[in-house]
Gaussian input, Z-matrix of N, CA and C with variables (Angstrom, degrees):
# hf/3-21g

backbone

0 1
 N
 C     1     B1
 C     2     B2     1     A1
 N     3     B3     2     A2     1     D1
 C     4     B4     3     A3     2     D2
 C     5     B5     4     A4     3     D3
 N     6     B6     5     A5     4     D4
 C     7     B7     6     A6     5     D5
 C     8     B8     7     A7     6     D6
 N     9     B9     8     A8     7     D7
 C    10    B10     9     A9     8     D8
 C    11    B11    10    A10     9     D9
 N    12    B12    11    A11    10    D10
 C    13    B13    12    A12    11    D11
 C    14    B14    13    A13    12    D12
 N    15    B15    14    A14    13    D13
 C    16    B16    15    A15    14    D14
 C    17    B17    16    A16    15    D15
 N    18    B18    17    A17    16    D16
 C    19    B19    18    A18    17    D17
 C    20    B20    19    A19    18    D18
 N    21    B21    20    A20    19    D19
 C    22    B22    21    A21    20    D20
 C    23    B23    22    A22    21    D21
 N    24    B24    23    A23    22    D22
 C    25    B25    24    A24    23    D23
 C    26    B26    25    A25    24    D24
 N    27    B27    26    A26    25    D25
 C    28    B28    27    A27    26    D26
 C    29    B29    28    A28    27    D27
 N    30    B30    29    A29    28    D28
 C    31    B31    30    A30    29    D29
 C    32    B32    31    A31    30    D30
 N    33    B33    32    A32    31    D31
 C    34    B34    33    A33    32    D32
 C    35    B35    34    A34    33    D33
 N    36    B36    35    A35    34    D34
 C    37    B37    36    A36    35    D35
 C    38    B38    37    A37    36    D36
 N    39    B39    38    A38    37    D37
 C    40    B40    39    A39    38    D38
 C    41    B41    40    A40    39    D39
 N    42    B42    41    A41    40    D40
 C    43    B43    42    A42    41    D41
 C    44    B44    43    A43    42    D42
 N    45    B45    44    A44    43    D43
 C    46    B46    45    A45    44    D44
 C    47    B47    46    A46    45    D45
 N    48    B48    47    A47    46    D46
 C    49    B49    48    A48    47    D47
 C    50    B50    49    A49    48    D48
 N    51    B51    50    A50    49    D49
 C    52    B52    51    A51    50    D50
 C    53    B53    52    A52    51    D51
 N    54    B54    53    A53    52    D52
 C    55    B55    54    A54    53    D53
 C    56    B56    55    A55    54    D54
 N    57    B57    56    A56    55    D55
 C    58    B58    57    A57    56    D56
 C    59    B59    58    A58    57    D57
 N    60    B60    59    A59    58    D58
 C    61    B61    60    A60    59    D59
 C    62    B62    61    A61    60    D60
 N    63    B63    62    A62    61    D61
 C    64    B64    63    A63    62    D62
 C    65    B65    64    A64    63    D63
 N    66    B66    65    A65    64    D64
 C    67    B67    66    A66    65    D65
 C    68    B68    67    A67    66    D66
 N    69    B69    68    A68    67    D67
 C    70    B70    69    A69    68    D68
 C    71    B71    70    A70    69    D69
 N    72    B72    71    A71    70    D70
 C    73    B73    72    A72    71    D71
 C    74    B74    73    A73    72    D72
 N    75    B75    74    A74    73    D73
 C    76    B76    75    A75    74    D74
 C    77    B77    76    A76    75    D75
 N    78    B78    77    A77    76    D76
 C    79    B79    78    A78    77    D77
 C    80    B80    79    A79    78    D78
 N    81    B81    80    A80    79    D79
 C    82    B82    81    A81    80    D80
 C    83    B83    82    A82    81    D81
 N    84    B84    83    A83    82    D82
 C    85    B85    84    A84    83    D83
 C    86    B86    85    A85    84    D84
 N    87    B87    86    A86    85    D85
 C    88    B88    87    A87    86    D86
 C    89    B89    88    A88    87    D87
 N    90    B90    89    A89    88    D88
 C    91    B91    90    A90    89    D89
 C    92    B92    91    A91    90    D90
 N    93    B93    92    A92    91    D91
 C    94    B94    93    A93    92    D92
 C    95    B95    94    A94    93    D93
 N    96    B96    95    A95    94    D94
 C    97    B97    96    A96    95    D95
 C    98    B98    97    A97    96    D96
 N    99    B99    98    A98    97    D97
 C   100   B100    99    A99    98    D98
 C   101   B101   100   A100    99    D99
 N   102   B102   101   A101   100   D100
 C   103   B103   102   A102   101   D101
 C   104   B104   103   A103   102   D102
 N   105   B105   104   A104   103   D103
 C   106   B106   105   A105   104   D104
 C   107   B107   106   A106   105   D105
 N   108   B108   107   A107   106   D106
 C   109   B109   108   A108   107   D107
 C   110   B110   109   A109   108   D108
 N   111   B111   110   A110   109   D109
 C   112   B112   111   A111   110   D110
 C   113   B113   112   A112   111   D111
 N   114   B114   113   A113   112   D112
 C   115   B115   114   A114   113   D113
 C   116   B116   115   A115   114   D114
 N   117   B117   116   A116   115   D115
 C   118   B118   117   A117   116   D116
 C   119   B119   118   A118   117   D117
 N   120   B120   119   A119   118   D118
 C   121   B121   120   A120   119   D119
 C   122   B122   121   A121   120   D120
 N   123   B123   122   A122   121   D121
 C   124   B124   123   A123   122   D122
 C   125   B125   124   A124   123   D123
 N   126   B126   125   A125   124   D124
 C   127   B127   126   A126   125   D125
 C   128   B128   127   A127   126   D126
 N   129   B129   128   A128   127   D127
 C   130   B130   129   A129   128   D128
 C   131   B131   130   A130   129   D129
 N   132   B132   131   A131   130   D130
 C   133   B133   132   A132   131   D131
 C   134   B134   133   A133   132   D132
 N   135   B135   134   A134   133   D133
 C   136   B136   135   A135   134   D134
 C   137   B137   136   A136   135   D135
 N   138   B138   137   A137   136   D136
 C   139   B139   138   A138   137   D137
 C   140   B140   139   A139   138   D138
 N   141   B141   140   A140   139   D139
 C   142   B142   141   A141   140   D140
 C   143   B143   142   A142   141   D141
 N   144   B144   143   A143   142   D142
 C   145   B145   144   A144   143   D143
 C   146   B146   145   A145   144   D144
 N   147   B147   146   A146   145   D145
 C   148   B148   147   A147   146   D146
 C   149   B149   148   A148   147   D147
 N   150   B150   149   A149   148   D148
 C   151   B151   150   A150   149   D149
 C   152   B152   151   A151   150   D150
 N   153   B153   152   A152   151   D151
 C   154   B154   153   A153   152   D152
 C   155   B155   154   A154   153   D153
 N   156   B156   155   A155   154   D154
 C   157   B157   156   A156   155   D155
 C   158   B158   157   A157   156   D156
 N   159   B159   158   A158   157   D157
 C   160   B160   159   A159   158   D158
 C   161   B161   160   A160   159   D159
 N   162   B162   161   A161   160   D160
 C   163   B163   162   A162   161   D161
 C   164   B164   163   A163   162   D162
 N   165   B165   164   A164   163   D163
 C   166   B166   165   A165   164   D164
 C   167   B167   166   A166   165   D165
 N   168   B168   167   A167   166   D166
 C   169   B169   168   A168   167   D167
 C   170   B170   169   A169   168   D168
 N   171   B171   170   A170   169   D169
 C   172   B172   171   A171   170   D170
 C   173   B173   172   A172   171   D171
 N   174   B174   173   A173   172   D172
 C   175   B175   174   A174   173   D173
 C   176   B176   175   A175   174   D174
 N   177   B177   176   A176   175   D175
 C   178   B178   177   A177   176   D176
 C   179   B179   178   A178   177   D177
 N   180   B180   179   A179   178   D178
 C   181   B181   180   A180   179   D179
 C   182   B182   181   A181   180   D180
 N   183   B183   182   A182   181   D181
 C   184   B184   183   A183   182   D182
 C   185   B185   184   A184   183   D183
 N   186   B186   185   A185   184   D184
 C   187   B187   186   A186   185   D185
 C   188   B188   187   A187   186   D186
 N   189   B189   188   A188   187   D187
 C   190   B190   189   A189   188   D188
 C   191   B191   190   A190   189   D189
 N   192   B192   191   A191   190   D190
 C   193   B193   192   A192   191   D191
 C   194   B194   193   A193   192   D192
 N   195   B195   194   A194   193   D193
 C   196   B196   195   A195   194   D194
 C   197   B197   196   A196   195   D195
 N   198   B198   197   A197   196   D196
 C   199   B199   198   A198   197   D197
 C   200   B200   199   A199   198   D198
 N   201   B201   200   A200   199   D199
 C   202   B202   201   A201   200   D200
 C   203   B203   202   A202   201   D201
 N   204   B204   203   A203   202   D202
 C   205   B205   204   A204   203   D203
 C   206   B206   205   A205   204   D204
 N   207   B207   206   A206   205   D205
 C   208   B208   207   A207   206   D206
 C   209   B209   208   A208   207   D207
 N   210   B210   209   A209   208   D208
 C   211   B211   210   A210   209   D209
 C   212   B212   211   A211   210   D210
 N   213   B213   212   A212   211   D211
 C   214   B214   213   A213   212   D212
 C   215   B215   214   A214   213   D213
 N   216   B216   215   A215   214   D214
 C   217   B217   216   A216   215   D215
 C   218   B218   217   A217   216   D216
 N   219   B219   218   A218   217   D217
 C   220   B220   219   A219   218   D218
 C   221   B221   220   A220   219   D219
 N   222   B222   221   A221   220   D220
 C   223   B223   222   A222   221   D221
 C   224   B224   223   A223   222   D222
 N   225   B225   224   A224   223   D223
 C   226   B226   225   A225   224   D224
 C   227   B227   226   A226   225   D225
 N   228   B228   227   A227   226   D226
 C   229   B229   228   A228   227   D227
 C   230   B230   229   A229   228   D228
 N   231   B231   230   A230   229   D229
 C   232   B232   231   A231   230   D230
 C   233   B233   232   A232   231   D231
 N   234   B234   233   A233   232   D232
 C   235   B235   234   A234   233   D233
 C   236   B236   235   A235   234   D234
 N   237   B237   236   A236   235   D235
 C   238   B238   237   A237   236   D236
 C   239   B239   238   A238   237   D237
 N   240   B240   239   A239   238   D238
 C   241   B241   240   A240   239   D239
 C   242   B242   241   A241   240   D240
 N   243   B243   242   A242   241   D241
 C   244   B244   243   A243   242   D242
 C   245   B245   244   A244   243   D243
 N   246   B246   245   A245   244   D244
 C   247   B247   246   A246   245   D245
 C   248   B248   247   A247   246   D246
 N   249   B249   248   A248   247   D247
 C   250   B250   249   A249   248   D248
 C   251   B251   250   A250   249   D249
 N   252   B252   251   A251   250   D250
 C   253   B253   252   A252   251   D251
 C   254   B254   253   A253   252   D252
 N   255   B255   254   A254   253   D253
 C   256   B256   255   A255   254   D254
 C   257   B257   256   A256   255   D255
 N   258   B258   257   A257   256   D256
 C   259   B259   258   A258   257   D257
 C   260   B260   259   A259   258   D258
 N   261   B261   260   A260   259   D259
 C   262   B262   261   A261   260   D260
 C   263   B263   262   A262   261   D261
 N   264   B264   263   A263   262   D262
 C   265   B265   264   A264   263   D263
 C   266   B266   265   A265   264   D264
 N   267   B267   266   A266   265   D265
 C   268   B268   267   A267   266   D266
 C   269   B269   268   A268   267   D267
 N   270   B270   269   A269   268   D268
 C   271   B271   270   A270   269   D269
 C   272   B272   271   A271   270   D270
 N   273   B273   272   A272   271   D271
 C   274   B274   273   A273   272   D272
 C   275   B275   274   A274   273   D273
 N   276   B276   275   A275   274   D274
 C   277   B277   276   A276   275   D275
 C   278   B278   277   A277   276   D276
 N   279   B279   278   A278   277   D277
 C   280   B280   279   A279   278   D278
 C   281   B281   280   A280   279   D279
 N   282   B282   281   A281   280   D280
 C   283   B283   282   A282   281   D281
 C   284   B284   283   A283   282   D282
 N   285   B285   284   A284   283   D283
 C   286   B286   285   A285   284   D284
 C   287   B287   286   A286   285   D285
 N   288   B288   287   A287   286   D286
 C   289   B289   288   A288   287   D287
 C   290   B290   289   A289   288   D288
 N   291   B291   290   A290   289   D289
 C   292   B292   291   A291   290   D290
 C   293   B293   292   A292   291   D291
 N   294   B294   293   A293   292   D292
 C   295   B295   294   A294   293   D293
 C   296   B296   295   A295   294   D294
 N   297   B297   296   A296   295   D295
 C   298   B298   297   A297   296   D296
 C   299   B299   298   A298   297   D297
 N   300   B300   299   A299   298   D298
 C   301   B301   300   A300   299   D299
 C   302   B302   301   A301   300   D300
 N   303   B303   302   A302   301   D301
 C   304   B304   303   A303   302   D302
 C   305   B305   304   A304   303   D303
 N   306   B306   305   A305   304   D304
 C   307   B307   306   A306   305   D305
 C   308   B308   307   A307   306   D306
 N   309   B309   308   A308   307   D307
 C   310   B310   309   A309   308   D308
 C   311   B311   310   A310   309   D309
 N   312   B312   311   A311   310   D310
 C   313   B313   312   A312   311   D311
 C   314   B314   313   A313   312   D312
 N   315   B315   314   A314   313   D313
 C   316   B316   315   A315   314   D314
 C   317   B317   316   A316   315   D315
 N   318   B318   317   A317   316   D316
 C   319   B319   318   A318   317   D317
 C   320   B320   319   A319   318   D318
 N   321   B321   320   A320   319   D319
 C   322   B322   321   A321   320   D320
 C   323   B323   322   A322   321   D321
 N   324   B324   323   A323   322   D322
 C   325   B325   324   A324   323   D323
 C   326   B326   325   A325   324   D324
 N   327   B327   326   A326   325   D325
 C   328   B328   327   A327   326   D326
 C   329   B329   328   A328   327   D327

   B1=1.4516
   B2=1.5182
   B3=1.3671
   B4=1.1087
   B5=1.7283
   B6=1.2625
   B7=1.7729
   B8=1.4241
   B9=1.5712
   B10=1.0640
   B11=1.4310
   B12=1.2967
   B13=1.9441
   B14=1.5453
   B15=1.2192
   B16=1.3776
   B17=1.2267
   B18=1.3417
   B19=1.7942
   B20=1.2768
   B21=1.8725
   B22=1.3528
   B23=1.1634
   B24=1.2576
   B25=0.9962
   B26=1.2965
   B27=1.7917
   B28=1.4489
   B29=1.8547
   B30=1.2238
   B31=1.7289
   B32=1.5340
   B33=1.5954
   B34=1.1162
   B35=1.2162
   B36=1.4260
   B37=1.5576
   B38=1.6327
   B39=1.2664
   B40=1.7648
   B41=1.4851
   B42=1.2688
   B43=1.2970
   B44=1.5016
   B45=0.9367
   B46=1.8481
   B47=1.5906
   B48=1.5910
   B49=1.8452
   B50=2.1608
   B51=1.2015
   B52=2.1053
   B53=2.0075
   B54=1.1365
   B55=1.1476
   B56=1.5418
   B57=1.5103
   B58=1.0508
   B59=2.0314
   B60=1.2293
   B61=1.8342
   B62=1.2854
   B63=1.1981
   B64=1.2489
   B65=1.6428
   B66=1.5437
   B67=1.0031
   B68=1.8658
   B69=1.6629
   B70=1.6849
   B71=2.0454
   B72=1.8326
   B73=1.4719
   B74=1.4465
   B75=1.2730
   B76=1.3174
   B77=1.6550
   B78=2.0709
   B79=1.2332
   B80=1.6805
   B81=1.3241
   B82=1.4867
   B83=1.3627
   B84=0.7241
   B85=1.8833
   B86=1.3994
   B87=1.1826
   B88=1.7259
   B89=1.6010
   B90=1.6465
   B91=1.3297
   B92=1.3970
   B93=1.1884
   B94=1.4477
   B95=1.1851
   B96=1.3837
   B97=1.1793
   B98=1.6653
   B99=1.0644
   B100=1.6181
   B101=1.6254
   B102=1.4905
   B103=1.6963
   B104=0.7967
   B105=1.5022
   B106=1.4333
   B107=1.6835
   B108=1.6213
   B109=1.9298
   B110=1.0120
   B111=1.4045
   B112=1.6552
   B113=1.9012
   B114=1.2014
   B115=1.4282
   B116=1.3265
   B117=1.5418
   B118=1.6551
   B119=1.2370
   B120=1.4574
   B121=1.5899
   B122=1.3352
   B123=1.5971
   B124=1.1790
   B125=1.4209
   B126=1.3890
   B127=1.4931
   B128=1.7970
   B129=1.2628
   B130=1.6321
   B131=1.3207
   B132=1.3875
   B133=1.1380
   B134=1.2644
   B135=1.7974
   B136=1.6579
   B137=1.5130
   B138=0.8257
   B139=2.0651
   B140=1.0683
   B141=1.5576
   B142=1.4788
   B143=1.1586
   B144=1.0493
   B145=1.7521
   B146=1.5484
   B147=1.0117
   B148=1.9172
   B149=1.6291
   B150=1.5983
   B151=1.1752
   B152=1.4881
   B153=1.5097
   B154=1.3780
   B155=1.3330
   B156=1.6261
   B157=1.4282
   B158=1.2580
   B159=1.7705
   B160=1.4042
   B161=1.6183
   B162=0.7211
   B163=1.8262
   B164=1.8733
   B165=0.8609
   B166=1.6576
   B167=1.2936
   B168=1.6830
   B169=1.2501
   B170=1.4849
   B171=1.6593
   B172=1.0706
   B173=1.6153
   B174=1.6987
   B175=1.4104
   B176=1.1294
   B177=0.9759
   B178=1.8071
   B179=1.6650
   B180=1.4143
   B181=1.6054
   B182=1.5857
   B183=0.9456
   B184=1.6160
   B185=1.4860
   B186=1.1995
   B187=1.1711
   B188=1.5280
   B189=1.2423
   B190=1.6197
   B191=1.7669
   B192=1.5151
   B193=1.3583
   B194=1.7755
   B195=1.2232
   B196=1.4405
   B197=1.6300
   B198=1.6188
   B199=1.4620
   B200=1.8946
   B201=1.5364
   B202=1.2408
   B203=1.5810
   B204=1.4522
   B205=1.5366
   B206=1.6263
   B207=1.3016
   B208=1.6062
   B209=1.7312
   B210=1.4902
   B211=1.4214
   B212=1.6278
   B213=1.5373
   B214=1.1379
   B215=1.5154
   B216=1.6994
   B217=1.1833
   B218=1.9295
   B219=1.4040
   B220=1.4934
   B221=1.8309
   B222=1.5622
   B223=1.5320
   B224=1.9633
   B225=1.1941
   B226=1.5615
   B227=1.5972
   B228=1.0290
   B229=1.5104
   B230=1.6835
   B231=1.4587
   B232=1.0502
   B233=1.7643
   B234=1.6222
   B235=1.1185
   B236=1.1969
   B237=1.7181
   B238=1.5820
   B239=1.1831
   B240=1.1951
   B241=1.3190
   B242=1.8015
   B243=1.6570
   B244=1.4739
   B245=1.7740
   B246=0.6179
   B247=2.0744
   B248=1.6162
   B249=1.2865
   B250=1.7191
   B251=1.9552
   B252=1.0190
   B253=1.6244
   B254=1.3353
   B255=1.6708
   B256=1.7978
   B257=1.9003
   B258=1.0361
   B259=1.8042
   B260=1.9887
   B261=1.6244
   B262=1.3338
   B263=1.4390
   B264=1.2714
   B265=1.1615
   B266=1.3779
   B267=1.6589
   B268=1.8367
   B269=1.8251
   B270=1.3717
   B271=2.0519
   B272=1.4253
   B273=1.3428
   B274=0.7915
   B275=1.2616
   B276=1.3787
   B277=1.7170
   B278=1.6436
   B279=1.4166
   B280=1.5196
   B281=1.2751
   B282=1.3982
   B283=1.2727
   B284=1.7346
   B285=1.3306
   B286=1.8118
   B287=1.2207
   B288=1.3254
   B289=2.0228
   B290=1.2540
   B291=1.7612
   B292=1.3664
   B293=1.9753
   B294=1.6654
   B295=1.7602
   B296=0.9710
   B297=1.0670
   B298=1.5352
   B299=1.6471
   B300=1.8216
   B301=1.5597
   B302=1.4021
   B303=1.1763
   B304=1.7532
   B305=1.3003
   B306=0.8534
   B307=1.8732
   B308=1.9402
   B309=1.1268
   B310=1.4548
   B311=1.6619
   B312=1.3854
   B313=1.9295
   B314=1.0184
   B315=1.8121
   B316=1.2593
   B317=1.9089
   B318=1.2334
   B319=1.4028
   B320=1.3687
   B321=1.6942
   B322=1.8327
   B323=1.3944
   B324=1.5635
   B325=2.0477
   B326=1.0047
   B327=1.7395
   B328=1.8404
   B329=1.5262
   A1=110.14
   A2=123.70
   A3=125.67
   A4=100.87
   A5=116.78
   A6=114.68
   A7=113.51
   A8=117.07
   A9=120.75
   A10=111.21
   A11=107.96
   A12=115.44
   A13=113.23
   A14=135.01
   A15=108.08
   A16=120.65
   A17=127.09
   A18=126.45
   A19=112.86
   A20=136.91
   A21=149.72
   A22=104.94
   A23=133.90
   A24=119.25
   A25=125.86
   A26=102.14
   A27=105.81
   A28=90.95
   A29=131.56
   A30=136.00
   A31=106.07
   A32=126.69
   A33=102.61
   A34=142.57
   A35=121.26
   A36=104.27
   A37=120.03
   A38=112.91
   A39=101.80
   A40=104.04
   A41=134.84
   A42=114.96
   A43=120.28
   A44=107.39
   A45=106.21
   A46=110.01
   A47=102.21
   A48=108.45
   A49=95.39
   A50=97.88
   A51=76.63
   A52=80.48
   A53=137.31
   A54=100.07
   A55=140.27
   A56=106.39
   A57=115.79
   A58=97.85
   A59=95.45
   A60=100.61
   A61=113.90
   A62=116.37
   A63=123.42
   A64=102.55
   A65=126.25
   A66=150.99
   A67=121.59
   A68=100.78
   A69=127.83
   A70=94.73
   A71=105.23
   A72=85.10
   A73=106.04
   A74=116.68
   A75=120.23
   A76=122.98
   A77=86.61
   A78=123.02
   A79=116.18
   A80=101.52
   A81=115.34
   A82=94.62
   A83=121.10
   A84=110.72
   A85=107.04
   A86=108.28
   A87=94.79
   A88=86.31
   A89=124.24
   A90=102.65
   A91=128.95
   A92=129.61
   A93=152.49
   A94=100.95
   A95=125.35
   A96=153.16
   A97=129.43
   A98=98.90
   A99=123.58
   A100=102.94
   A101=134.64
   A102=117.42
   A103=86.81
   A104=158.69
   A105=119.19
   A106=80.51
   A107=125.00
   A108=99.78
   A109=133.56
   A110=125.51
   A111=126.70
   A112=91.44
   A113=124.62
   A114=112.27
   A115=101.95
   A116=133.01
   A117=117.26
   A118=118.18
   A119=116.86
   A120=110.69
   A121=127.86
   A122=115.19
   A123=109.85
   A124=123.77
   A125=140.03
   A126=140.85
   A127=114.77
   A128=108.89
   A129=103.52
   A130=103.27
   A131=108.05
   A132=132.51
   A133=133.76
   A134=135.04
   A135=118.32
   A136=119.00
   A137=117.91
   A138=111.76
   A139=116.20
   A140=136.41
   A141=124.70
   A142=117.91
   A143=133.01
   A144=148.67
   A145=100.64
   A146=105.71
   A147=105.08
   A148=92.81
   A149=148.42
   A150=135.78
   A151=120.04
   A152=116.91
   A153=108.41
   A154=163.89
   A155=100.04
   A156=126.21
   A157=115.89
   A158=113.83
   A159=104.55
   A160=102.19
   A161=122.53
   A162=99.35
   A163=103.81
   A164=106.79
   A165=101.87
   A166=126.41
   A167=103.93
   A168=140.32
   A169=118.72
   A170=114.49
   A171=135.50
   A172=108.23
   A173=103.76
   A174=100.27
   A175=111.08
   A176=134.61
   A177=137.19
   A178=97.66
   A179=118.50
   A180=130.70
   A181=77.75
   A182=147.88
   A183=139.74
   A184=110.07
   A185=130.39
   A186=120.51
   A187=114.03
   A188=96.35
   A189=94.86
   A190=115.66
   A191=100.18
   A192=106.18
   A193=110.16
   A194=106.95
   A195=127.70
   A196=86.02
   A197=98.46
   A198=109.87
   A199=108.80
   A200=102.20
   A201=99.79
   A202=89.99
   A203=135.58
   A204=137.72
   A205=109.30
   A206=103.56
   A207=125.35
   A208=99.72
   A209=113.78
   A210=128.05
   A211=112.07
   A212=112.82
   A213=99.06
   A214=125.73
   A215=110.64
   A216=110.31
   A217=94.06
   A218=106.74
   A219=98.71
   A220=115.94
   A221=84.86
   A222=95.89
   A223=100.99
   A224=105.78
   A225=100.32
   A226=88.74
   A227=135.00
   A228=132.03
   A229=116.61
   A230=119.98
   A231=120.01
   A232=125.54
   A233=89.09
   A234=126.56
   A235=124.96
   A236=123.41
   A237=107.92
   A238=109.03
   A239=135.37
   A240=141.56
   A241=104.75
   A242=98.73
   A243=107.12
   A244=118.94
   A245=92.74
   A246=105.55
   A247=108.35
   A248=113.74
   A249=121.50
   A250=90.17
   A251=102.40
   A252=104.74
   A253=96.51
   A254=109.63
   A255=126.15
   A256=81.09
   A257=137.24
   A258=121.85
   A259=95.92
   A260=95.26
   A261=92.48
   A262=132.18
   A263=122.57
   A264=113.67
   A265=132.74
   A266=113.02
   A267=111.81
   A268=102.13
   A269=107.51
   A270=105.30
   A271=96.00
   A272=126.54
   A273=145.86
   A274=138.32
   A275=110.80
   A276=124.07
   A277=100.61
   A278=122.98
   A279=111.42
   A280=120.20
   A281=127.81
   A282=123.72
   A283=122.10
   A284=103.81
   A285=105.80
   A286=86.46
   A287=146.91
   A288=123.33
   A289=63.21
   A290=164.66
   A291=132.95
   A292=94.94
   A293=115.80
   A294=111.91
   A295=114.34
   A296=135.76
   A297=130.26
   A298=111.12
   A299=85.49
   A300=88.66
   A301=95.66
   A302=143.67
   A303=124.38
   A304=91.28
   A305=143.47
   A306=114.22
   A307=106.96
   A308=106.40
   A309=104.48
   A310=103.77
   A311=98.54
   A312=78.50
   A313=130.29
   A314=116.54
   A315=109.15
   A316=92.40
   A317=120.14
   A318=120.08
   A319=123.97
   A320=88.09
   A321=93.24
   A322=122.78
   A323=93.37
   A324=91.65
   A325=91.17
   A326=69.06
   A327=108.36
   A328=103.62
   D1=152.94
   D2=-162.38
   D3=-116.52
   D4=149.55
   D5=172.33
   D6=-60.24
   D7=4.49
   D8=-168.83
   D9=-84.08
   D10=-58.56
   D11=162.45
   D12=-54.25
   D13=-14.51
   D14=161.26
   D15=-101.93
   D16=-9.12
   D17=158.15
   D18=-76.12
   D19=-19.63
   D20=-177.13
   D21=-118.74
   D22=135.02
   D23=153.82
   D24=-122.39
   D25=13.55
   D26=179.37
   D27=-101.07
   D28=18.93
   D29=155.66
   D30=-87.02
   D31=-20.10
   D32=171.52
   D33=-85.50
   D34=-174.94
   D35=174.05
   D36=-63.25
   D37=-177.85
   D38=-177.93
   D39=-87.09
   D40=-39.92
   D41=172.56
   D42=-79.47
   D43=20.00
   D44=169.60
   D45=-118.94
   D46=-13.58
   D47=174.12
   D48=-85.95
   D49=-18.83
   D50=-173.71
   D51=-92.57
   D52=-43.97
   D53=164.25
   D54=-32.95
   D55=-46.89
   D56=-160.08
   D57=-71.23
   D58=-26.79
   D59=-176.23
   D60=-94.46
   D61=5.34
   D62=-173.53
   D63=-98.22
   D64=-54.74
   D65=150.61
   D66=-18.63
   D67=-49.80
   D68=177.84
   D69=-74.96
   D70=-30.53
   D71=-171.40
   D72=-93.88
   D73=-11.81
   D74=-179.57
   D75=-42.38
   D76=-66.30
   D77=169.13
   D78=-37.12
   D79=-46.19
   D80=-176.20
   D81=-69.39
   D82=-41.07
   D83=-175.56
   D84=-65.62
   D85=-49.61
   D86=-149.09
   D87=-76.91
   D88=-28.98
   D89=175.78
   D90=-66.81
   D91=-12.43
   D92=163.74
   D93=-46.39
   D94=-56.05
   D95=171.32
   D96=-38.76
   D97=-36.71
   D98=-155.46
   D99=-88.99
   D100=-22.21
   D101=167.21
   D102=-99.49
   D103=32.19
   D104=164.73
   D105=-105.50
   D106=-51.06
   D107=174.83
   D108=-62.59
   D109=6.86
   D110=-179.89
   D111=-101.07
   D112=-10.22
   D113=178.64
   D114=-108.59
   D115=-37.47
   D116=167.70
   D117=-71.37
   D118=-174.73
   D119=-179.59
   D120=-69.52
   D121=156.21
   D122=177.22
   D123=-43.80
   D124=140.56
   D125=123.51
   D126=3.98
   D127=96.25
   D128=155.05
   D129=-74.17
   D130=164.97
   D131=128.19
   D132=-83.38
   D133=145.58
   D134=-172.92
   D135=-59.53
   D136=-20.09
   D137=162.64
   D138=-86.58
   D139=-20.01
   D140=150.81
   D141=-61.58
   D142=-62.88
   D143=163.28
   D144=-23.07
   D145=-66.08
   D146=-170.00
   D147=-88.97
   D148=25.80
   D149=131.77
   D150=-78.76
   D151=-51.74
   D152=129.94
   D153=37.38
   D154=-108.51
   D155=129.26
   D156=-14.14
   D157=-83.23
   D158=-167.59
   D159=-76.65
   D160=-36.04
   D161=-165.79
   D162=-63.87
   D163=-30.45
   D164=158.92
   D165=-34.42
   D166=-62.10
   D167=158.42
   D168=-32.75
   D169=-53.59
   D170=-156.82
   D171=-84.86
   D172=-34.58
   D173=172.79
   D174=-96.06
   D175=-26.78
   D176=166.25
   D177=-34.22
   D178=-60.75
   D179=-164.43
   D180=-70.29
   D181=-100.07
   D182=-159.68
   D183=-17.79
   D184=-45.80
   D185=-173.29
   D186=-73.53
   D187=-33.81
   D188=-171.97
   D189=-99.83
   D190=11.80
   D191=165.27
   D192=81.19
   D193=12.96
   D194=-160.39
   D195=-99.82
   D196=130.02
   D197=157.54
   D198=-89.90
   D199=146.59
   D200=-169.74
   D201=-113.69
   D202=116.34
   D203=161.53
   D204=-63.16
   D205=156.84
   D206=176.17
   D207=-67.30
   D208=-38.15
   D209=172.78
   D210=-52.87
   D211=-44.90
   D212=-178.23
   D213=-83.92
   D214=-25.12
   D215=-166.54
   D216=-84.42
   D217=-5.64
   D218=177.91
   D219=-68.49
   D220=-27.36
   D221=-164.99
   D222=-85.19
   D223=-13.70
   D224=-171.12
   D225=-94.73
   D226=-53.85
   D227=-178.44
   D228=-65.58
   D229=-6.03
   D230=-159.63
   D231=8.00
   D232=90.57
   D233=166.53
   D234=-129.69
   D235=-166.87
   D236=170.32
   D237=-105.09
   D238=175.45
   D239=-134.29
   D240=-101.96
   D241=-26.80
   D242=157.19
   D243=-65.43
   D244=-54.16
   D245=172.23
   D246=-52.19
   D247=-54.56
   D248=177.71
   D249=-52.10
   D250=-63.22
   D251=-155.50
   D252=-39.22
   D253=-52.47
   D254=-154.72
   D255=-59.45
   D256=-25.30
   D257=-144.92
   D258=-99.87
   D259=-46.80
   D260=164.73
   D261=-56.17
   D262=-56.43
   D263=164.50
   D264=-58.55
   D265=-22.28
   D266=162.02
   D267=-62.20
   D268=-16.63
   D269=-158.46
   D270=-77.03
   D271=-38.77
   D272=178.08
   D273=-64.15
   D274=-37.12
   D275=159.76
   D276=-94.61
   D277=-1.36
   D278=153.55
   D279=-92.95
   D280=-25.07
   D281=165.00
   D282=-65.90
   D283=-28.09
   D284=-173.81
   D285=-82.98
   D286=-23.81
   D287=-157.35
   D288=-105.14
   D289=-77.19
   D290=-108.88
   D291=-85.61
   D292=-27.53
   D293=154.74
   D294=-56.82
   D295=-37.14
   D296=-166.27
   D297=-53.68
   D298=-58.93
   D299=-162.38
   D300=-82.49
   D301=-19.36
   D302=169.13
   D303=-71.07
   D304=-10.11
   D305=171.54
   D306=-98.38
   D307=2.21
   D308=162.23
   D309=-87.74
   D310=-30.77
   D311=-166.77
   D312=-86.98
   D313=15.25
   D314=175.82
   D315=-88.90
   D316=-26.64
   D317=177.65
   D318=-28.83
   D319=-49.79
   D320=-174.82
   D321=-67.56
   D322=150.74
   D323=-177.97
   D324=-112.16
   D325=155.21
   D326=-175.29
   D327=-65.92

């Protein structure tokens, strides 16, 4: 291939030019794409998402006085019961820092 088909693309062959436009519409999409994800929420990942999950979980069971087991959230996430434990206890040090800092922000002055 020559440097010539990727600075031209009307020098290339025809099935390597609808690549080549196919590629330009791609691009156009996902950039189309791109302020509406910089203004909704970040991107989880699936172990953020299901940390998440349980602290949802975790305060739901707080309200209603409900203990939530590593057993159960293993069985709702279907995972193993080692993995549930690891998610609860992340739910859990995400729920105390996400109190934390709402109890700083009534602190701040206006």
């Amino acid at each position: 291939m020559s440097s010539d088909v990727l600075t031209d693309p009307v020098s290339a062959p025809a099935g390597e030019s609808e690549r080549w436009e196919a590629t330009v519409t791609d691009t156009g999409a996902v950039a189309a794409r791109l302020p509406e994800q910089q203004t909704g929420e970040p991107v989880l990942d699936p172990v953020q998402q299901q940390i998440l999950t349980v602290a949802a979980w975790l305060a739901e069971a707080e309200e209603t006085g409900v203990k939530l087991s590593g057993a159960e959230v293993a069985r709702r996430l279907g995972v193993s019961p080692k993995t549930a434990q690891r998610r609860v206890i992340d739910a859990g040090k995400h729920l105390t820092e996400q109190r934390r800092q709402q109890g700083r922000a009534h602190l701040r002055s206006v």
